[in-house]
N, C-alpha and C positions, 0 to 999 in steps of 0.2 A: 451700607452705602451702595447705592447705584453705581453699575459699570457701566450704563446707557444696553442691554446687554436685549434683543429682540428673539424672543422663546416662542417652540411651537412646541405645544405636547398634547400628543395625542391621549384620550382613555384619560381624558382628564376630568371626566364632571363625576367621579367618584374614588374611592378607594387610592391605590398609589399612583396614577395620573393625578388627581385631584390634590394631596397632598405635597407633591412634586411643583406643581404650577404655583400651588401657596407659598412656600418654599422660597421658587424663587420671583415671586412677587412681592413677599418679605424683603427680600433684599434689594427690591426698587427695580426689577427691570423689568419690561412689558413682557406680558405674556399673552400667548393667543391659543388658548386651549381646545380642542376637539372631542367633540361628543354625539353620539348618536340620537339621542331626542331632544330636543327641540328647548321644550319647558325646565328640565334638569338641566342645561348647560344653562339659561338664564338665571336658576338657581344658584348654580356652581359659580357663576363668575360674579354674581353681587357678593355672593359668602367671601368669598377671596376678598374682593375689591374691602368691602368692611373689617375684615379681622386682619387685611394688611395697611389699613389706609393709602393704599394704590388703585388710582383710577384707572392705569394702563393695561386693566384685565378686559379680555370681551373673548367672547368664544364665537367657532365656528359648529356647524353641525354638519355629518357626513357618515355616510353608514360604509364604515371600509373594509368592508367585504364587495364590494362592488367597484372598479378600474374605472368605471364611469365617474361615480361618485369621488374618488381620489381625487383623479382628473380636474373634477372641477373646483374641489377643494385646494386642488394648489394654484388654481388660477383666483381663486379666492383671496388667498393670501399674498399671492402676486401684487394682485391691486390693493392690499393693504400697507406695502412696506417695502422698503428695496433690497432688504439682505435679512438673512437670517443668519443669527450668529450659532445657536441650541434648538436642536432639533432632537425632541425624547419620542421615540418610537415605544410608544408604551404599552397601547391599547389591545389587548387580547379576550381570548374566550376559551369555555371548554366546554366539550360537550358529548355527551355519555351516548348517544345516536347519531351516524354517521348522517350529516347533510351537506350539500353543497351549495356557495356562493352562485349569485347569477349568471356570473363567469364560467360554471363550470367545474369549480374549484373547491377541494376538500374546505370546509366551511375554515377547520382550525389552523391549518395549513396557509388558507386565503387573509383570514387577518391576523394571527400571530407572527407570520411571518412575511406574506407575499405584500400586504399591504404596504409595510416597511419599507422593503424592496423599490416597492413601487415609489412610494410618497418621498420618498428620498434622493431617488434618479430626479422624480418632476420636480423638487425643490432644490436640485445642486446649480444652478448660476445665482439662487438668492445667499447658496451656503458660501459659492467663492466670493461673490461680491461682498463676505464679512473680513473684515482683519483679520481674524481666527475663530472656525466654527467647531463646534462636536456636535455629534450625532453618539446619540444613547438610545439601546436598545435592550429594553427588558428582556432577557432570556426567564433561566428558571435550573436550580439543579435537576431537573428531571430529565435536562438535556443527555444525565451522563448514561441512563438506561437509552437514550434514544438514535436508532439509527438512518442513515436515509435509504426507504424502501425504492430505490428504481427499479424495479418493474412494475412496483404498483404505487406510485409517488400518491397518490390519491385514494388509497385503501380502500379500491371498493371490493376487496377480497378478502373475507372474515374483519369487518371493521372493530377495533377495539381505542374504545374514546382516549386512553392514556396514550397509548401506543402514536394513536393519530397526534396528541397531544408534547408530547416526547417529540417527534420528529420536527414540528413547528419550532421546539424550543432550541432544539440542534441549528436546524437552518438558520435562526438568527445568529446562533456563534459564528459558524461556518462565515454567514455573510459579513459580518464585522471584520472578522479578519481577512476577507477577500476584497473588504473595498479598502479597506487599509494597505493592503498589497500592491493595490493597482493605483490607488493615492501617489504614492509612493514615499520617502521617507521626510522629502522636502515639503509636502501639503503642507497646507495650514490649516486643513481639515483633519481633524482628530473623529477615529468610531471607537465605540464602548461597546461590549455585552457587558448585560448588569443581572446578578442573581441576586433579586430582592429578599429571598429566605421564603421562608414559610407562613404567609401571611395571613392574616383574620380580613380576607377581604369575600364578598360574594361573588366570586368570575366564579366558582366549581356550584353555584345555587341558580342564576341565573339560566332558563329556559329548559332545566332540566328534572327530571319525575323527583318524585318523593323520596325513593331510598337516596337517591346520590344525593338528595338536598342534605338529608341528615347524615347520612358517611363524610361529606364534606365539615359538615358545622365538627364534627366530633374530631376529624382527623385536624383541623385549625384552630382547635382549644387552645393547645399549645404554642402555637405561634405566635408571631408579632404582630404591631400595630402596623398601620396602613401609615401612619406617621412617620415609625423609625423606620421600615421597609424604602421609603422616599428619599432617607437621607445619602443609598448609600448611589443613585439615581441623578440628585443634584451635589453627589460629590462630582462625581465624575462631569458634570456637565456645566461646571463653574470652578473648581477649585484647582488653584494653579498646580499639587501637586500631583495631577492627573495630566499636566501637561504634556504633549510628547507621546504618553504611552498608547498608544495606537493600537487596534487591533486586539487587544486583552480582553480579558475575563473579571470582570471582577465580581468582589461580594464580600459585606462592611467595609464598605469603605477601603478595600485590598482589593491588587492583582493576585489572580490564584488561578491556578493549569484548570485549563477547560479538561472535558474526556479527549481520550485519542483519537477517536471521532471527530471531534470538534478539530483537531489538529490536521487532519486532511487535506492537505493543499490540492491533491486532484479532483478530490468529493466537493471542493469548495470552489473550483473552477469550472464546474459541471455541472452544482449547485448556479451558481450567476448566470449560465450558458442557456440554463432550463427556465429558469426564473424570466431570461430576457424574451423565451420563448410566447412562456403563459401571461406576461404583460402587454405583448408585442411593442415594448420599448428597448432601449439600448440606449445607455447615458454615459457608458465612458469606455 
């Protein structure tokens, strides 16, 4: 049954975006899904539309690794709709050669984490303007090996793609619980970090050489589906007994203690301070 419920998810015309937006366009409420090429989001959102008989699928396109590109995506969506109630920060990347966004910006860094950042500041008067929103953002357990490097937030000193990778997935903890902080406890915005698990998707295949293609397929044999990885994503971004808990960690469908790291209240403060710096925005 429909809650009338207006969904943005980013990293959605494949793998756990893609399933997530299914999900919750299954249960009747629109969604406006996000994706970097063009022809696969046209893909992605008839497939949805069809296997959920919901017409209120349509996607946008946006390559966000780029503050430009953000930028005009959320004016995009502005003029689609007047509140957003779910907001999944999904869309990530990994990548075994260090490169940088047009910005400037450690590539992994720029859209695992910073994009988030960003697209969430430019979309908070569509989040208050809902009754009750959440914002979900994919983290990752790899966060709990990962630190934040300040002197070199950008590792261009001995670049190591995990390492760069790690830190990204930190930063989203970090930032969940620091805007859940400054929310404060009365919001009616609710944030999520979410550890989807170990999943059989292609982020660790795309744009990278031959060995990492195949250490990736071998090391996600065991893992799960892009399916059950999704549910624990649209728990938290729909189900009421996610209500409330703000600022968490979770993973299946459970709140469960980030790393100590992640628990940093001045790394997380310093975190958003840097963050407001390399966006040149500031939203609360």
């Amino acid at each position: 049954m429909s809650h009338g419920l207006i969904c943005v998810v980013t990293g959605a015309s494949s793998g756990i975006g893609w399933q997530t937006a299914r999900l919750l366009a299954e249960r009747g409420e629109s969604v406006i899904g996000v994706g970097r090429d063009r022809q696969r989001c046209a893909a992605a959102a008839e497939a949805i539309r069809i296997s959920t008989v919901n017409p209120q699928v349509s996607f946008l396109t946006a390559d966000l690794s780029s503050q430009a590109a953000i930028q005009d995506l959320s004016r995009q969506i502005a003029r689609q709709v007047e509140r957003v109630d779910v907001l999944v920060n999904n869309a990530g990347i990994f990548t075994f050669r260090r490169a940088e966004s047009c910005d400037g910006i450690e590539m992994q860094l720029a859209v695992n984490y910073l994009a988030g950042f960003l697209l969430t500041g430019l979309l908070m008067p569509l989040l208050i303007a809902a009754p009750a929103a959440r914002i979900v953002a994919t983290s990752s357990g790899s966060h709990y090996a990962g630190r934040m490097r300040w002197n070199d937030l950008m590792l261009r000193r001995g670049y190591n793609g995990l390492a760069a990778y790690d830190q990204s997935k930190l930063a989203t903890v970090l930032f969940t619980r620091e805007l859940a902080r400054r929310l404060g406890s009365t919001s009616r915005i609710n944030s999520y970090a979410v550890d989807p698990g170990l999943v059989k998707t292609d982020i660790g295949v795309k744009g990278n050489n031959r060995l990492v293609r195949l250490a990736w397929r071998i090391r996600t044999r065991r893992g799960i589906s892009a399916e059950e990885a999704a549910r624990s994503l649209f728990f938290c971004a729909v189900r009421p007994e996610a209500d409330g808990r703000t600022g968490l960690y979770w993973k299946e469908c459970a709140a469960i203690s980030p790393s100590g790291a992640a628990c940093d209240a001045e790394d997380a403060r310093r975190l958003w301070e840097v963050s407001e710096q390399l966006c040149g925005f500031s939203y609360l």
